[in-house]
N, CA, C and O atoms as CSV, one atom per row, in Angstrom:
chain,resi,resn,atom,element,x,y,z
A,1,UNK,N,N,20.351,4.396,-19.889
A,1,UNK,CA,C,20.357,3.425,-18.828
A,1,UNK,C,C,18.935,2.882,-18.643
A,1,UNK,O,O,18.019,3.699,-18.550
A,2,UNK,N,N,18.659,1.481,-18.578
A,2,UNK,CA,C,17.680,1.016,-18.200
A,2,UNK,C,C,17.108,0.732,-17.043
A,2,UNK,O,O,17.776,0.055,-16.261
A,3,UNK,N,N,15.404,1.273,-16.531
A,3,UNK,CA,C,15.486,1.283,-15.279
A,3,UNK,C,C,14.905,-0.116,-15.050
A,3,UNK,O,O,14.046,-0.635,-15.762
A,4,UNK,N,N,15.607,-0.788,-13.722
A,4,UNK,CA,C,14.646,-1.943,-13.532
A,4,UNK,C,C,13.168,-1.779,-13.175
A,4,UNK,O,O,12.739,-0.815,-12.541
A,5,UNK,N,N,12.408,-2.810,-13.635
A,5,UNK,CA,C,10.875,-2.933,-13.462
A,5,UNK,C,C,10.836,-3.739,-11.499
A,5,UNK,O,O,11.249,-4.775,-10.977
A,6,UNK,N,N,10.098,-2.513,-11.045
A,6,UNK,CA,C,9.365,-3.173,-10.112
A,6,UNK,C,C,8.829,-4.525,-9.538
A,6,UNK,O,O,8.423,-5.167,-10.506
A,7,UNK,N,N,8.682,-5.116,-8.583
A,7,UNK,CA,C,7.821,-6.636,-8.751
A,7,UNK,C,C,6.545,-6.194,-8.331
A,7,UNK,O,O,6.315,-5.758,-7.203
A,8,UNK,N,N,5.170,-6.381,-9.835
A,8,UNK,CA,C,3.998,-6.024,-9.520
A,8,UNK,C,C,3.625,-6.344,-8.177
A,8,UNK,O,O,2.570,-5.739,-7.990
A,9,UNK,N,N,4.060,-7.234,-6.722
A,9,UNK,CA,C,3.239,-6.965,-5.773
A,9,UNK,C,C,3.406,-5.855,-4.765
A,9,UNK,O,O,2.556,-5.205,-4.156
A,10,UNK,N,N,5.507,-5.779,-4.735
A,10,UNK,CA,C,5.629,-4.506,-4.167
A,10,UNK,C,C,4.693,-3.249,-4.279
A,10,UNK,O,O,4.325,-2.514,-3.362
A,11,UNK,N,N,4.398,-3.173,-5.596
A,11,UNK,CA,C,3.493,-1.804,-6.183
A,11,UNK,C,C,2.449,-1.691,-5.963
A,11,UNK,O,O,1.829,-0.642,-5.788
A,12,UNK,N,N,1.959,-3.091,-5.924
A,12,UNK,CA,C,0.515,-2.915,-5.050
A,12,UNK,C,C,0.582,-3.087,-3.789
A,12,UNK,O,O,-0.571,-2.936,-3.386
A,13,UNK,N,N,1.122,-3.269,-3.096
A,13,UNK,CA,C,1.174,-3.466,-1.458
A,13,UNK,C,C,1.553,-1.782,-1.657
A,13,UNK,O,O,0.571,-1.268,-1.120
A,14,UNK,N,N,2.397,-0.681,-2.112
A,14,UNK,CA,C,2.485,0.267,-2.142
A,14,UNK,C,C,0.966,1.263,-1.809
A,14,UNK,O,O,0.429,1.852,-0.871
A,15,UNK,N,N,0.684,0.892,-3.676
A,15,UNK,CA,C,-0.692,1.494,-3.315
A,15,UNK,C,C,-1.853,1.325,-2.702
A,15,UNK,O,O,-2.767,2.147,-2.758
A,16,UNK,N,N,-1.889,0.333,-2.127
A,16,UNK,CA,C,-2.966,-0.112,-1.169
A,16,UNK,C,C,-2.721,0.471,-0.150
A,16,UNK,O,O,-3.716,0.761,0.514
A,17,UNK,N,N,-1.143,0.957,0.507
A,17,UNK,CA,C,-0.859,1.460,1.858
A,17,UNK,C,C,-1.123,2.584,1.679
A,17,UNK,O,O,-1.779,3.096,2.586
A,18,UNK,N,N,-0.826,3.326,0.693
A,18,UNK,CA,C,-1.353,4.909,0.376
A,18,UNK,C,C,-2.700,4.521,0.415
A,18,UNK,O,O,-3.319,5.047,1.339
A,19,UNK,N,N,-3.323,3.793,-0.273
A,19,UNK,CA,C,-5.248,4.251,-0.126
A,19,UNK,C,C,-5.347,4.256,1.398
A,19,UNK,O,O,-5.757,5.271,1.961
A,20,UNK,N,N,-5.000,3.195,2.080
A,20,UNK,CA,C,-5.398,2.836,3.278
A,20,UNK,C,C,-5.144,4.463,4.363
A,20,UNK,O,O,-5.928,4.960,5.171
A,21,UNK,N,N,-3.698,4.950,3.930
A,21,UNK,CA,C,-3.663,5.827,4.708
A,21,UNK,C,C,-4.433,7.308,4.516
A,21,UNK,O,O,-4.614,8.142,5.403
A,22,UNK,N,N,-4.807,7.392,3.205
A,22,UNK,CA,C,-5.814,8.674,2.886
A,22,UNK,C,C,-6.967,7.662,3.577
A,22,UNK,O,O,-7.955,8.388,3.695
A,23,UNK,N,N,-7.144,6.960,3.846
A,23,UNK,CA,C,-8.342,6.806,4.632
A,23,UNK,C,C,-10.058,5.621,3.438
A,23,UNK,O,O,-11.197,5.241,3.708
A,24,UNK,N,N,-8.826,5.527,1.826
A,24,UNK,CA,C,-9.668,5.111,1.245
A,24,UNK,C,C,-10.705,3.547,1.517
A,24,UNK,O,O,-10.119,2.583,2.010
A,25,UNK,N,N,-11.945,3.436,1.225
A,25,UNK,CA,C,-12.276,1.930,1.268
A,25,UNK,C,C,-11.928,0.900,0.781
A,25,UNK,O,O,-11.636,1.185,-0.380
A,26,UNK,N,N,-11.712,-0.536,1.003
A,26,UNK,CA,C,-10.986,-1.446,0.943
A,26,UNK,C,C,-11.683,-2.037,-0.339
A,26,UNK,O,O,-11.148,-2.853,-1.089
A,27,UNK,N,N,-12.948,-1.518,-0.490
A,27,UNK,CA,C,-13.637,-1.565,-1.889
A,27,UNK,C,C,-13.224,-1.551,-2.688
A,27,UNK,O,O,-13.256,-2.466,-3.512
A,28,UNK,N,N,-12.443,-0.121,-2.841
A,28,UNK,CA,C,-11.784,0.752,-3.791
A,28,UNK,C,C,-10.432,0.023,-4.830
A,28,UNK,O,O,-9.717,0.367,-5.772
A,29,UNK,N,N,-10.643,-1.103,-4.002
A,29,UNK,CA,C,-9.251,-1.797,-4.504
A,29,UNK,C,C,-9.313,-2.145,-6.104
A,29,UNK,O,O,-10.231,-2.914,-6.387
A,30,UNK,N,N,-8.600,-1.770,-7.063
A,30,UNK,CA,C,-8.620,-2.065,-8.810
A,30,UNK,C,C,-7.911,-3.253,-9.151
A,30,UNK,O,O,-7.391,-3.334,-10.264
A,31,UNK,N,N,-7.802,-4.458,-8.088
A,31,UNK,CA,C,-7.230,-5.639,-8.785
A,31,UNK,C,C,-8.692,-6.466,-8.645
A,31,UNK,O,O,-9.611,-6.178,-7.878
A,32,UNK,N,N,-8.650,-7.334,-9.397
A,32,UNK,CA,C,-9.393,-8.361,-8.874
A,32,UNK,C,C,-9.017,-9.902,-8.852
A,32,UNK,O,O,-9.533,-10.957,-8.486
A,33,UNK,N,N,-8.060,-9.547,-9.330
A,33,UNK,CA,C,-7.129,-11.781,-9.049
A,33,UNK,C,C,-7.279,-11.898,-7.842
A,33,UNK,O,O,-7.483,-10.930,-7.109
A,34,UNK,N,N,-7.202,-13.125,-7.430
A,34,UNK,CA,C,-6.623,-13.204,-5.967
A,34,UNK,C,C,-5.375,-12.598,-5.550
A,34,UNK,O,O,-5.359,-11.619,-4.803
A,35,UNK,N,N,-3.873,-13.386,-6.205
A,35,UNK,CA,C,-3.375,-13.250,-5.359
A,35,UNK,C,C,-2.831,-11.835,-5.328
A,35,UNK,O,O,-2.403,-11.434,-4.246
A,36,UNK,N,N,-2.796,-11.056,-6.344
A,36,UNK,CA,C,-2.431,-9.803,-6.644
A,36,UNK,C,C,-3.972,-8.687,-5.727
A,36,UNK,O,O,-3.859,-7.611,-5.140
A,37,UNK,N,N,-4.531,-9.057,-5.832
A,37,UNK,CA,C,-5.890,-8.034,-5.031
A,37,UNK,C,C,-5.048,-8.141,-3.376
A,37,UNK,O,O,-4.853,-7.163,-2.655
A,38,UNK,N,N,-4.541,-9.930,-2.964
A,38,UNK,CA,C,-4.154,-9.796,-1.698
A,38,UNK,C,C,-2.746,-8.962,-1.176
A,38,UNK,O,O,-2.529,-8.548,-0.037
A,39,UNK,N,N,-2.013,-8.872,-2.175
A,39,UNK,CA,C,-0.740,-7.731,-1.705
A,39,UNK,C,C,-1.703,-5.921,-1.640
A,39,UNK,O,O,-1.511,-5.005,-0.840
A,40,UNK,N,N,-2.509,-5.978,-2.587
A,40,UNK,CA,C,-2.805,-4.541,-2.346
A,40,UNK,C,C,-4.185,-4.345,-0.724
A,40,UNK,O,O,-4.382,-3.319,-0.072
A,41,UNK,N,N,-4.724,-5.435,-0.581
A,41,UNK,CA,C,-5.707,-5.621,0.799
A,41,UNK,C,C,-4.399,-5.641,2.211
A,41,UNK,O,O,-4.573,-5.143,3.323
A,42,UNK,N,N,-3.259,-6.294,1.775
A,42,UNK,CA,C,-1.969,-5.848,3.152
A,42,UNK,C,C,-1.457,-4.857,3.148
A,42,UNK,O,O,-0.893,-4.550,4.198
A,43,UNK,N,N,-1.405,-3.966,2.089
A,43,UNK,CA,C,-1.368,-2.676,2.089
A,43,UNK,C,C,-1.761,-1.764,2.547
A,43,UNK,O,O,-1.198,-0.796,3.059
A,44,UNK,N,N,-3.214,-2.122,2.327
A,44,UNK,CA,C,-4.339,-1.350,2.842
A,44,UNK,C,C,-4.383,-1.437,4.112
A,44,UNK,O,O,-4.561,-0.331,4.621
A,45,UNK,N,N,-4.285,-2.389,4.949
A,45,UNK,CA,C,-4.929,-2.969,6.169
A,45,UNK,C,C,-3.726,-2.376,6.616
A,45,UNK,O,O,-3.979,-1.719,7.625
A,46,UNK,N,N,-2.146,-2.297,6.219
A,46,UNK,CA,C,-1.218,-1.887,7.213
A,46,UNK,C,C,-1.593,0.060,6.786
A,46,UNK,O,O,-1.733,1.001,7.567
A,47,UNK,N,N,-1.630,0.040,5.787
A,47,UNK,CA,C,-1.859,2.082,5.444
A,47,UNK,C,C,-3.038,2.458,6.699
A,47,UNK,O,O,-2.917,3.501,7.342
A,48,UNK,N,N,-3.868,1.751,6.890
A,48,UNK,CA,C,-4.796,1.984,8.145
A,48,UNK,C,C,-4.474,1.592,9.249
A,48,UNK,O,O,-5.265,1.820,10.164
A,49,UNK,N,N,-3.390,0.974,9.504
A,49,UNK,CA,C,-3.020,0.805,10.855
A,49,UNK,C,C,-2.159,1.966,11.051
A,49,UNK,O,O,-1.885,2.343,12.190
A,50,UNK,N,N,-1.615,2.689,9.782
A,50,UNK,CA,C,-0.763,3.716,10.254
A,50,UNK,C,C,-1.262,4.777,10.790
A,50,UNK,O,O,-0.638,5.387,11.659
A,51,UNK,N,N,-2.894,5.302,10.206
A,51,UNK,CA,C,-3.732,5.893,9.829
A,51,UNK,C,C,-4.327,5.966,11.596
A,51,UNK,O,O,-4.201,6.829,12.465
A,52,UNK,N,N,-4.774,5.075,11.580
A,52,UNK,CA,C,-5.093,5.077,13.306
A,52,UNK,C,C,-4.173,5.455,14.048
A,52,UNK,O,O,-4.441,6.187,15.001
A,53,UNK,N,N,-2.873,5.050,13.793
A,53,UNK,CA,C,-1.392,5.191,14.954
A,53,UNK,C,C,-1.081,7.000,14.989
A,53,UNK,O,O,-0.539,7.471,15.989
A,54,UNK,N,N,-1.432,7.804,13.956
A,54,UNK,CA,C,-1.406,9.141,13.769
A,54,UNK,C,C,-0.300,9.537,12.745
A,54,UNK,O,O,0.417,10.536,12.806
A,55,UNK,N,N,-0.298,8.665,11.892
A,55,UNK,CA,C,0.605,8.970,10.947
A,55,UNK,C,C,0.171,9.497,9.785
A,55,UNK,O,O,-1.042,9.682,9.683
A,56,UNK,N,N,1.017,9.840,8.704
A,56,UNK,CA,C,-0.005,10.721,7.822
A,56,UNK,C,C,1.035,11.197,6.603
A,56,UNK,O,O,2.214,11.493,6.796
A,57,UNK,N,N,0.383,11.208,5.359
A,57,UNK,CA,C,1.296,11.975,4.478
A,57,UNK,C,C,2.548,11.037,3.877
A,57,UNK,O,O,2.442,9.827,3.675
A,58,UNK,N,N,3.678,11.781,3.645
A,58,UNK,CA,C,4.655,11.147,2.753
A,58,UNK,C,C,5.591,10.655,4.282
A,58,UNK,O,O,6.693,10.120,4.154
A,59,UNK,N,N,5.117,10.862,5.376
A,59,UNK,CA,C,6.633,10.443,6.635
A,59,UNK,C,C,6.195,9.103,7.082
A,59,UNK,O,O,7.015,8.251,7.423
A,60,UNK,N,N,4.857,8.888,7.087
A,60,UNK,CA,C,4.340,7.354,7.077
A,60,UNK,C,C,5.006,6.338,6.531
A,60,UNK,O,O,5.249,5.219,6.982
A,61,UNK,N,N,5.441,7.146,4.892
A,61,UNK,CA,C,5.393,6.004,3.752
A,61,UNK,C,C,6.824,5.792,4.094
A,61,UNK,O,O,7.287,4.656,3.994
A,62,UNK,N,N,7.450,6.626,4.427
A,62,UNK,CA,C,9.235,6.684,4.720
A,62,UNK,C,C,9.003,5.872,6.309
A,62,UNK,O,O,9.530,4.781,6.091
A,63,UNK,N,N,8.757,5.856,7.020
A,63,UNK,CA,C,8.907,5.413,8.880
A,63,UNK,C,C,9.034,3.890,8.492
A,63,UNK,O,O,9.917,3.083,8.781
A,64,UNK,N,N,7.430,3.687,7.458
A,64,UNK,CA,C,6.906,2.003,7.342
A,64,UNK,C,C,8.055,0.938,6.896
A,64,UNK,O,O,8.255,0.714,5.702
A,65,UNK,N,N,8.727,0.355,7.829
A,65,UNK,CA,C,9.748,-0.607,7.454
A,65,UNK,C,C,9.391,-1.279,6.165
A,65,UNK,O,O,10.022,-1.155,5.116
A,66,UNK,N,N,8.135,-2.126,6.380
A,66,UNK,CA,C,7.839,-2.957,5.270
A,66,UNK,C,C,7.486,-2.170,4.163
A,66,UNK,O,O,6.589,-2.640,3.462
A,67,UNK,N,N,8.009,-0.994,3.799
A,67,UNK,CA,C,7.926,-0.474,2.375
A,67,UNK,C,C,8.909,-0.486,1.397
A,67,UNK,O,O,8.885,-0.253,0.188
A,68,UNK,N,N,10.340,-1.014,2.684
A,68,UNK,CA,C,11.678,-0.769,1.999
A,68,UNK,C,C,11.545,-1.840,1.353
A,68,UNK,O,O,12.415,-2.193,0.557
């Protein structure tokens, strides 16, 4: 069975919300296009809003509507 491929921005809005919520810098980010760097910087910016709110870990990534 073949698995479907992801849409590269979901995956980076993914991992940007994980950096954001370990607390990583917005530096840290490994895209550099525009518009693909900007799904993983909304990532980030929402993984740190979770980060402040007291969320944490893998129940963050499950709560965060916009992950579904």
């Amino acid at each position: 069975m073949k698995r479907q491929k992801r849409d590269r921005s979901s995956v980076l809005f993914n991992r940007g919300f994980t950096a954001g919520l370990v607390g990583k810098s917005k530096d840290e980010c490994p895209v550099t296009l525009g518009d693909l760097r900007n799904h993983w910087l909304s990532g980030w910016r929402e993984g740190r809003e979770a980060h402040w709110d007291g969320q944490s870990g893998v129940s963050a990534i499950h709560i965060n509507p916009s992950l579904h």
